[in-house]
PLY file of the C-alpha trace (Angstrom):
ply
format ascii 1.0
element vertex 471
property float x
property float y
property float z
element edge 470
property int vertex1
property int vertex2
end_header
6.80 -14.24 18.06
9.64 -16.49 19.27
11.15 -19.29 17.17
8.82 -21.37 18.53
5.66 -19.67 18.84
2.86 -21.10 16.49
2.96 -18.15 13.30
0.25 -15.27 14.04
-2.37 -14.74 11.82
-0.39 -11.97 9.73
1.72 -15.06 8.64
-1.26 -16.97 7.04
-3.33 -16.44 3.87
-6.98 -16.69 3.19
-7.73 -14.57 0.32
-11.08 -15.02 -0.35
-11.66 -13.46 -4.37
-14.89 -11.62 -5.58
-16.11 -11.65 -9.13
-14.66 -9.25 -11.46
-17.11 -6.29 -12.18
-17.27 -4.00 -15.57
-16.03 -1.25 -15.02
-15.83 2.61 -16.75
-12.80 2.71 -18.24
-9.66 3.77 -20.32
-7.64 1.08 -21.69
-4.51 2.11 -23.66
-5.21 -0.15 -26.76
-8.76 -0.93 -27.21
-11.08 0.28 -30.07
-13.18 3.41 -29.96
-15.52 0.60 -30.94
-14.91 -1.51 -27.83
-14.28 1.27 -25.61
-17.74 2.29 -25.99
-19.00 -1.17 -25.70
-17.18 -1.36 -22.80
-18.72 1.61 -21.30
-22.40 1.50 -22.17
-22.07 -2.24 -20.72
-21.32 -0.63 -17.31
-23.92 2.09 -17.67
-26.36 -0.57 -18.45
-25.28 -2.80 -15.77
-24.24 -0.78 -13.05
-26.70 0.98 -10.25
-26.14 2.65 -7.39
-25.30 1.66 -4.35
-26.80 1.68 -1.15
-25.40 1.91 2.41
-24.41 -0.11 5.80
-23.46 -3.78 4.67
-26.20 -3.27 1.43
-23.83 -1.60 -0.84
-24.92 -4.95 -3.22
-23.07 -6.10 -6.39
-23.85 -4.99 -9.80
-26.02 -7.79 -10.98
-23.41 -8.16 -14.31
-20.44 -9.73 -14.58
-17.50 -10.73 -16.64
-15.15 -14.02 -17.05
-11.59 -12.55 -15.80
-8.73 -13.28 -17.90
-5.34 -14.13 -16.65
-3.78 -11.32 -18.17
-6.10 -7.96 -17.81
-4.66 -5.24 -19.52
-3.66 -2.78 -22.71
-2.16 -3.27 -25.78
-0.21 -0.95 -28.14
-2.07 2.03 -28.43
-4.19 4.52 -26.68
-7.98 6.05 -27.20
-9.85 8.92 -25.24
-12.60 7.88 -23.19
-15.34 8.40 -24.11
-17.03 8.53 -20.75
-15.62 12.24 -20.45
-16.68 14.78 -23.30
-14.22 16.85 -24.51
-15.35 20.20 -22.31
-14.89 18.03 -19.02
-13.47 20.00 -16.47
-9.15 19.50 -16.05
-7.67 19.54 -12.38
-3.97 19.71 -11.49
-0.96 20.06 -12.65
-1.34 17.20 -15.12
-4.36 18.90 -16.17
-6.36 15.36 -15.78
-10.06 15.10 -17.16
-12.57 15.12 -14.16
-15.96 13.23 -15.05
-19.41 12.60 -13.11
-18.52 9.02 -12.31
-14.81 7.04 -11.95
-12.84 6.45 -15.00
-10.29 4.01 -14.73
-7.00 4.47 -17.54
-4.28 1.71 -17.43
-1.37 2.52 -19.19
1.86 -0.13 -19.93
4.85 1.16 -18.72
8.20 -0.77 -20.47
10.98 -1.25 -17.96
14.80 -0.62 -18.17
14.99 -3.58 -15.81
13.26 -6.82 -14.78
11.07 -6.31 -12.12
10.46 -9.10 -9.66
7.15 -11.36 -9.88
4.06 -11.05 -7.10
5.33 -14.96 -6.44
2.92 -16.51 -3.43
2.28 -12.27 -1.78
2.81 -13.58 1.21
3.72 -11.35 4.22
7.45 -12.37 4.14
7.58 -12.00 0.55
9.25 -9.33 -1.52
7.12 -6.08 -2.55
7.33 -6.00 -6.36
6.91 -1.77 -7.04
5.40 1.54 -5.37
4.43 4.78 -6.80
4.08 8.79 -5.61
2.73 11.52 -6.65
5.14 14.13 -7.80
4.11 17.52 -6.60
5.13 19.45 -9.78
3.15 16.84 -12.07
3.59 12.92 -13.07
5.14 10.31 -10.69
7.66 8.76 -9.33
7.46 4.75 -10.03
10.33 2.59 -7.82
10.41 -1.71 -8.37
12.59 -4.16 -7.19
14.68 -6.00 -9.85
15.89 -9.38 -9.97
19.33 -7.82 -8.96
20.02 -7.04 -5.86
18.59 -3.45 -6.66
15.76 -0.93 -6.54
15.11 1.01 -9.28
13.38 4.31 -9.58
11.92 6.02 -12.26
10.02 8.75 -13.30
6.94 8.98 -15.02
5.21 12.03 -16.91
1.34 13.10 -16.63
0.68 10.21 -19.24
1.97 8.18 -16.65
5.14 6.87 -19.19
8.55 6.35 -18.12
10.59 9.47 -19.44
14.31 9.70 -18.60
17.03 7.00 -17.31
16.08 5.04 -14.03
18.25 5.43 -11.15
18.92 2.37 -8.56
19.92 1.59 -5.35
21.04 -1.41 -3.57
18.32 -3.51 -1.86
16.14 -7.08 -1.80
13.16 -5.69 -0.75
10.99 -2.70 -1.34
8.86 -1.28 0.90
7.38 2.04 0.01
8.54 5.18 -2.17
7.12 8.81 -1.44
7.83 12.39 -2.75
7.38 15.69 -2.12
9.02 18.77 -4.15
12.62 18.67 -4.30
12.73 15.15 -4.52
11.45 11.83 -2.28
12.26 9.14 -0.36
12.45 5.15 -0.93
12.10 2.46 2.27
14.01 -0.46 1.51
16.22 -3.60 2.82
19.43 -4.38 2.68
21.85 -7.44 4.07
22.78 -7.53 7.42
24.94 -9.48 9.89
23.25 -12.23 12.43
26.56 -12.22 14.31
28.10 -15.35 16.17
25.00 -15.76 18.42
23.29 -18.92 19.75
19.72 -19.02 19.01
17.07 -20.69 21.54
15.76 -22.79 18.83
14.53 -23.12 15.45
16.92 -22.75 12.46
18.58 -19.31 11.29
17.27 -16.67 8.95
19.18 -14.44 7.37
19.43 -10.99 9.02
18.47 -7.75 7.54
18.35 -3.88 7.86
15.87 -1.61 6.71
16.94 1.79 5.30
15.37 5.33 4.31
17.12 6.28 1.22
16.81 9.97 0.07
16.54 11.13 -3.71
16.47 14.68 -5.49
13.88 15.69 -7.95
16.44 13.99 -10.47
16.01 10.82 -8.89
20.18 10.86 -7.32
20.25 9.60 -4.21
21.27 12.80 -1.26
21.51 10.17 1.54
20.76 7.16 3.49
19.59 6.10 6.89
18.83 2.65 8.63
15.89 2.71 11.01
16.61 -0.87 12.26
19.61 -0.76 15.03
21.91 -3.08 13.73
25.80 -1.89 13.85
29.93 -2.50 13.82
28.93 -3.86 17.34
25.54 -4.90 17.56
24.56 -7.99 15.08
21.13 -9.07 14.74
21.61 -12.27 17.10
22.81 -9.81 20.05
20.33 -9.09 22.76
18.47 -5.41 22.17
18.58 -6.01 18.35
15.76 -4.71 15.98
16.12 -6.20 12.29
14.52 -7.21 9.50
14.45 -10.93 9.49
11.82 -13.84 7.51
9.26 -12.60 10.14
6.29 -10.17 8.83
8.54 -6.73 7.78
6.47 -4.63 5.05
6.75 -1.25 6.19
5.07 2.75 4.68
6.37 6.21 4.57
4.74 9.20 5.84
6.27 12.78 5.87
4.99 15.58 7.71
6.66 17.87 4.96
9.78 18.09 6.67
10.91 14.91 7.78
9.99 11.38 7.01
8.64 8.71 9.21
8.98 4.72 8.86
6.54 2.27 10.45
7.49 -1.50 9.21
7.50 -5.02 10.87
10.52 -5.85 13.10
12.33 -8.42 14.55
13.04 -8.46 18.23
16.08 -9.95 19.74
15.88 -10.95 23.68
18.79 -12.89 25.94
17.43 -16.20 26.82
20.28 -17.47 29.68
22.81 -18.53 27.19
20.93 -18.36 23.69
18.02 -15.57 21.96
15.04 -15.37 21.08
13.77 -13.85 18.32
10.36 -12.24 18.68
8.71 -10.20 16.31
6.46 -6.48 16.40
6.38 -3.34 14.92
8.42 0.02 15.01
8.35 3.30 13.75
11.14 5.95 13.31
11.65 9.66 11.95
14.42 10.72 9.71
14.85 14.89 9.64
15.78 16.42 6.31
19.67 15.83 6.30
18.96 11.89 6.92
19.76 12.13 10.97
17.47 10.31 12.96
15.00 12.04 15.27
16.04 10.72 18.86
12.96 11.07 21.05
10.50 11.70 18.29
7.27 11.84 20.40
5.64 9.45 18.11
8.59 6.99 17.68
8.89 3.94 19.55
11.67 1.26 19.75
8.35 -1.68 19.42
4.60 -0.74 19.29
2.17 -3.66 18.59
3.58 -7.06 19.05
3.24 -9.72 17.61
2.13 -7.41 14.62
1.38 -7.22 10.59
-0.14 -4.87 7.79
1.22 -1.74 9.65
-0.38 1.39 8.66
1.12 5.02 8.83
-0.22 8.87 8.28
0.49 12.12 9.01
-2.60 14.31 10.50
-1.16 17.87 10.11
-4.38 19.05 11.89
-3.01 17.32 15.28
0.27 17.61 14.20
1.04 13.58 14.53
1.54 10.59 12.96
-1.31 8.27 13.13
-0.90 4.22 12.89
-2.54 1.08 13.16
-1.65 -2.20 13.26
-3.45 -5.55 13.83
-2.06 -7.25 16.31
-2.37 -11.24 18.13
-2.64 -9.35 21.72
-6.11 -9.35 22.11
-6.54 -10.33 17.75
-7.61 -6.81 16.84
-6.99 -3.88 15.07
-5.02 -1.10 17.04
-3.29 1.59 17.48
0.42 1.40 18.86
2.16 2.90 22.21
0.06 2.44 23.94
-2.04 0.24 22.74
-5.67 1.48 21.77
-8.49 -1.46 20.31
-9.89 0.33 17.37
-11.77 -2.84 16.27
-12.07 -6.66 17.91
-11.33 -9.33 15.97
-10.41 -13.03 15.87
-6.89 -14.91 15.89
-8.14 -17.41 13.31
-5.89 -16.80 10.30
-8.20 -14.37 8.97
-7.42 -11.01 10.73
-5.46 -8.22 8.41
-5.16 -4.89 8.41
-5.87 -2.54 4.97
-5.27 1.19 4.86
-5.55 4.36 7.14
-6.48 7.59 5.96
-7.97 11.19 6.87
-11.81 11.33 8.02
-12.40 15.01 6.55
-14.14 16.12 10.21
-10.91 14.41 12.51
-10.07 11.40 13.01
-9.38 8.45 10.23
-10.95 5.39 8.33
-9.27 2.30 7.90
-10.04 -1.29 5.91
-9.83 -4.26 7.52
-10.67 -7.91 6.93
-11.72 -10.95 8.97
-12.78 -14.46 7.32
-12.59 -12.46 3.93
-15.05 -10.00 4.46
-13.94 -6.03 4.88
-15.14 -3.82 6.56
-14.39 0.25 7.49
-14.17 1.48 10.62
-13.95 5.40 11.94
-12.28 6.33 14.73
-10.10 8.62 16.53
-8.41 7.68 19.34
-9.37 4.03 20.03
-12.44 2.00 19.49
-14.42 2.93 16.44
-17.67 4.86 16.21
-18.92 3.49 13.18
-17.94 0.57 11.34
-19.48 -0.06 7.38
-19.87 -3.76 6.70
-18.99 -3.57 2.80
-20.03 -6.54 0.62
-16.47 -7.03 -0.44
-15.51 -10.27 -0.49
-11.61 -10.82 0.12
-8.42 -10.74 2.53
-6.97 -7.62 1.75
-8.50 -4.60 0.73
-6.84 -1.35 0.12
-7.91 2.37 0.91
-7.25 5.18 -0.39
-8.67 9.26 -0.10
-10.10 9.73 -3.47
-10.53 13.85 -3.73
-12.59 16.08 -1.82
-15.04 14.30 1.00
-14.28 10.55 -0.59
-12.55 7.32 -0.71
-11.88 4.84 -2.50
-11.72 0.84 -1.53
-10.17 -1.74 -4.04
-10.04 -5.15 -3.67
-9.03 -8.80 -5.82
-11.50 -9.56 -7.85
-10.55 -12.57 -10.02
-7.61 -12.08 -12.29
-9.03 -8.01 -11.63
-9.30 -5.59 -9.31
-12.61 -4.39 -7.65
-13.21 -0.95 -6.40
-16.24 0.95 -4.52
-16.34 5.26 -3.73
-17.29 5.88 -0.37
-18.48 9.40 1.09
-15.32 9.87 3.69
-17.61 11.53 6.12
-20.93 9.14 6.35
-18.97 5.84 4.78
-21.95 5.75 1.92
-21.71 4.38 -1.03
-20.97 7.03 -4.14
-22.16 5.56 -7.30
-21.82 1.98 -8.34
-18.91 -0.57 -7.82
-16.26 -0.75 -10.87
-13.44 -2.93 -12.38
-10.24 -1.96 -12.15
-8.72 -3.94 -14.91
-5.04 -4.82 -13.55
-3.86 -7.67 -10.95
-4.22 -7.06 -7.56
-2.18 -7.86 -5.06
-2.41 -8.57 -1.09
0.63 -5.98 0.13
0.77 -3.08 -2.43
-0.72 0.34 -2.06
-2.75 3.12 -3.90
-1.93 6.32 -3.68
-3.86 9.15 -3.61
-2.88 12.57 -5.69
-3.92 16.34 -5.40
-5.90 16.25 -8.34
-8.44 13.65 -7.55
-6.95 10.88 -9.12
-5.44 7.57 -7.49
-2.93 5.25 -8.97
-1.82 1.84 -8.46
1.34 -0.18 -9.90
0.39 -3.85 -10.89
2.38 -6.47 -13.11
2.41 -5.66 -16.81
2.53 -7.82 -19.42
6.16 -9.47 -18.89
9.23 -9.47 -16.72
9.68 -5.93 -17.92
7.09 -3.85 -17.98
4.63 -2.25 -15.19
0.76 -1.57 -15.69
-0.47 1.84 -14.17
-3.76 2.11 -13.45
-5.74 5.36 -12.67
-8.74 6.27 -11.13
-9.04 9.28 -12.54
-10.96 12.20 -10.74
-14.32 13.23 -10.21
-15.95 16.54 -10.86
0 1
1 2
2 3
3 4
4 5
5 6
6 7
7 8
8 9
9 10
10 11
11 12
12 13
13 14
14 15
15 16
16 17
17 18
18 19
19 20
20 21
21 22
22 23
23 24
24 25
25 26
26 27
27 28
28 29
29 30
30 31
31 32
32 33
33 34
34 35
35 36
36 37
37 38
38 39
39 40
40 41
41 42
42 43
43 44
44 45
45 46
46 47
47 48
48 49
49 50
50 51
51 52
52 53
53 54
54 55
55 56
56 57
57 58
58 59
59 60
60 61
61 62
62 63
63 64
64 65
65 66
66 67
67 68
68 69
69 70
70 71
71 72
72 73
73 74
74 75
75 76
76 77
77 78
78 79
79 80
80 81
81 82
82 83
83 84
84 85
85 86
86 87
87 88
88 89
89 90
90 91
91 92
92 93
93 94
94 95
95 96
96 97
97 98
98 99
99 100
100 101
101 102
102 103
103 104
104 105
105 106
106 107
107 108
108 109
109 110
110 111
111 112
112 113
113 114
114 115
115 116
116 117
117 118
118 119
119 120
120 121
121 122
122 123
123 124
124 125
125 126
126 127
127 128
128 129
129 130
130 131
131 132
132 133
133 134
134 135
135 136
136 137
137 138
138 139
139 140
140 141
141 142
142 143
143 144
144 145
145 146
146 147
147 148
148 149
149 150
150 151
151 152
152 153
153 154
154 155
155 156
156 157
157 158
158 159
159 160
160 161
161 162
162 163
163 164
164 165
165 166
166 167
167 168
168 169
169 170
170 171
171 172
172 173
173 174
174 175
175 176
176 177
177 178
178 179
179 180
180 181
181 182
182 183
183 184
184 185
185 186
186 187
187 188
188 189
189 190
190 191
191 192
192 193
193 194
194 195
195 196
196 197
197 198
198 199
199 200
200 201
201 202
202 203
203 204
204 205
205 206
206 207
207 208
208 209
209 210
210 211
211 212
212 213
213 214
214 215
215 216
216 217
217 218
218 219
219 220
220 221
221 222
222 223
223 224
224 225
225 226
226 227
227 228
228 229
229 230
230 231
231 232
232 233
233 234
234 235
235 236
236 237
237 238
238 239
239 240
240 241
241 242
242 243
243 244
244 245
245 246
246 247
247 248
248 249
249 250
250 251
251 252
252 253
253 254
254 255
255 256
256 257
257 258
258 259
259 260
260 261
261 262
262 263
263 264
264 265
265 266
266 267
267 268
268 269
269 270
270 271
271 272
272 273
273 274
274 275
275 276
276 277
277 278
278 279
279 280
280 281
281 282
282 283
283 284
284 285
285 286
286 287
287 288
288 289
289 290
290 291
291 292
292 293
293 294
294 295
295 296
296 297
297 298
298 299
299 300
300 301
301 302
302 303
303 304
304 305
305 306
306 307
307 308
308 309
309 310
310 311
311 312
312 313
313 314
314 315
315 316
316 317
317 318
318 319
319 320
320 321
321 322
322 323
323 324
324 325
325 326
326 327
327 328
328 329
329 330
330 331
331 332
332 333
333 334
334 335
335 336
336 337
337 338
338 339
339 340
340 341
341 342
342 343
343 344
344 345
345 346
346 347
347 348
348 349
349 350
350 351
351 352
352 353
353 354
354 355
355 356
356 357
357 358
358 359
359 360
360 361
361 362
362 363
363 364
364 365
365 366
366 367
367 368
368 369
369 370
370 371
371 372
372 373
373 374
374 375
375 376
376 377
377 378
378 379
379 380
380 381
381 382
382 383
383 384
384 385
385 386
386 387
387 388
388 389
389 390
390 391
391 392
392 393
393 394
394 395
395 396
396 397
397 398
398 399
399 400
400 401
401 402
402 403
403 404
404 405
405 406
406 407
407 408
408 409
409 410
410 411
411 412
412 413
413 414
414 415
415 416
416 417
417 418
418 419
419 420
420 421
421 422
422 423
423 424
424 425
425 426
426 427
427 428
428 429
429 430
430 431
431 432
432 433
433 434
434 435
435 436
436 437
437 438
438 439
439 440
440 441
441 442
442 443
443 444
444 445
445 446
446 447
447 448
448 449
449 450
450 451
451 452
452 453
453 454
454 455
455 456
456 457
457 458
458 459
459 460
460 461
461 462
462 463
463 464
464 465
465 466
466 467
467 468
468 469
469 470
């Protein structure tokens, strides 16, 4: 987009909400006595569901409250009998039907507020999986700084957070001897004479590499800015207010970024600044991979909820965007339509992940319904019209053969299994008693479970909540 192109649909919100559904769950802090209220209500209420656009609402439902979550203490759940099965190196229960455990997690640091969740706004925290059991939990403060920490198989801080400077998070992963953060930083706009419009300020976007102790080992930018080249100079690629989230994928060596970026063209005497998408790999001592063959310098343009993994059975990452050329959901360089849509304010991308038989599922929305498409290399082959009613959903791989599809519900969260081969429904929907919100990402585990960081219950504290496996 140029500065004065009308804004593309990735720059509007519609969030259209649901009604909060009970759920099975954990809540650190609730009675025995309510727990099991809590969970024959769901039994009672909840049936299965069915498939193709009919996977219908539990006919109960519950008032949300503004502030869904635990209080002091925690009690076993009593959905899972003491002889259920354990998985992983956590050695988490695995029951017949999803279990949801939120746990409070009290922060060394402020961590900044969801504020409007726009697509220009500031990510408030991520989470990963640490191989060797427990998590690694990263959130921006209201410093100037990203802080990491890590948390046991309780999901509890343990140990002293480590930070690094930044104003925006954008994604944390890890693998065994340690992980990686995306972030931004400040950068220079330079002395150049835009088109039109009024200035932004200019950023950079950074891969920042940290040991299993959470010390950082090194950093990269993956935007192009430099001593010579500012972002108002012609050929820049920057972070600036434009659409700029970004993910992490690794292929278990090195580490790839896909994020929003802004795109600096010579315009006679003055730029423009348009904006698209790019993606770059890092190698394991932080150098960047110069001719990656999935790297590009811009994919989709103009572009928003960009989407990244790696497929180690074709040995590639796989992306997709959603995109004003055409208003559609694609894939990048070149571009492939994976699903047609509208440019009506409505469009937005959710998650990619791994079909089990090839190929990959992804969420999308348009006029706040979702839907799931499969597909492998362009259009989709079968799309599931869900009955989930909102803007941005989120997808996950939940174990073996399934997924899992969360979306606002309310002051909640709203989730739905799916069989990751035929797109059924598994079971029925559930609550998933934390704040959603629009940008933010579960993330699946090796045990079956999936986790997702939401606010807590102040400035200074995070709410974890898992899905925790099935048998």
């Amino acid at each position: 987009m140029s500065i004065g192109d009308t804004p593309s649909s990735g720059t509007r919100r519609h969030r259209g909400r649901a009604s909060k559904r009970q759920p099975l769950l954990v809540v650190a802090g609730l009675s025995a006595a309510a727990v099991l209220a809590t969970a024959a209500f769901a039994v009672a209420s909840g049936g299965p569901g069915t498939w193709f656009g009919s996977d219908s609402p539990s006919p109960a439902q519950a008032q949300g409250s503004a502030d869904p979550g635990p209080s002091a203490s925690a009690t076993p759940s009593p959905a899972v009998s003491p002889s259920a099965p354990t998985v992983g190196p956590c050695a988490r229960a695995a029951g017949p039907q999803p279990v949801v455990k939120v746990t409070e997690v009290k922060l060394s640091a402020a961590v900044t507020g969801y504020g409007r969740e726009g697509d220009t706004e500031p990510l408030p925290m991520a989470v990963a999986e640490r191989p060797a059991g427990g998590s690694w939990l990263a959130w921006l403060g209201t410093d100037g700084r990203v802080y990491l920490g890590r948390l046991d198989c309780d999901d509890k801080l343990v140990g002293t957070p480590t930070s690094f400077a930044g104003i925006d998070l954008q994604d944390v992963h890890a693998d065994r001897t340690g992980g990686v953060v995306l972030l931004t930083r400040k950068g220079d706009c330079g002395g150049g004479k835009l088109c039109g419009g009024s200035s932004s300020p200019c950023r950079t976007m950074h891969m920042v590499r940290f040991d299993d102790s959470g010390r950082q080992v090194w950093e990269r930018q993956v935007t192009n800015l430099s001593g010579s080249r500012t972002g108002y100079d012609d050929g820049a690629r920057f972070v600036w207010w434009y659409q700029h989230h970004g993910r992490l994928a690794t292929d278990g060596k090195n580490y790839a970024a896909y994020f929003g970026v802004a795109i600096t063209v010579r315009n006679g005497s003055c730029v423009d600044i348009h904006e698209g998408d790019r993606m770059q790999v890092v190698d394991a001592n932080g150098k960047l991979v110069s001719g990656h063959r999935d790297s590009f310098e811009v994919g989709c343009s103009h572009s928003w909820t960009t989407r990244i993994v790696w497929d180690p059975r074709t040995s590639h990452y796989a992306m997709v965007c959603a995109t004003d050329n055409a208003c559609r959901i694609a894939q990048p360089d070149p571009y492939r339509t994976v699903a047609a849509g509208d440019c009506d304010g409505s469009l937005f991308g959710g998650d990619l992940v791994l079909a089990p038989a090839g190929g990959y599922w992804t969420a999308w929305s348009q006029g706040g319904g979702v839907r799931l498409e499969r597909f492998t290399t362009g259009r989709s082959n079968l799309t599931v019209k869900t009955t989930a009613k909102s803007s941005h959903a989120h997808l996950v791989s939940y174990g073996t053969g399934r997924m899992l599809l969360a979306w606002a519900s309310g002051s909640s969260t709203a989730a739905q299994v799916y069989d990751a081969a035929t797109g059924k429904t598994v079971g029925a929907k559930f609550a998933v008693t934390v704040r959603d919100h629009d940008y933010q990402a579960f993330k699946a585990y090796s045990d079956g479970s999936a986790a997702y960081p939401a606010a807590g219950g102040s400035s200074r504290s995070i709410r974890i909540a898992r899905v925790m496996p099935l048998a």
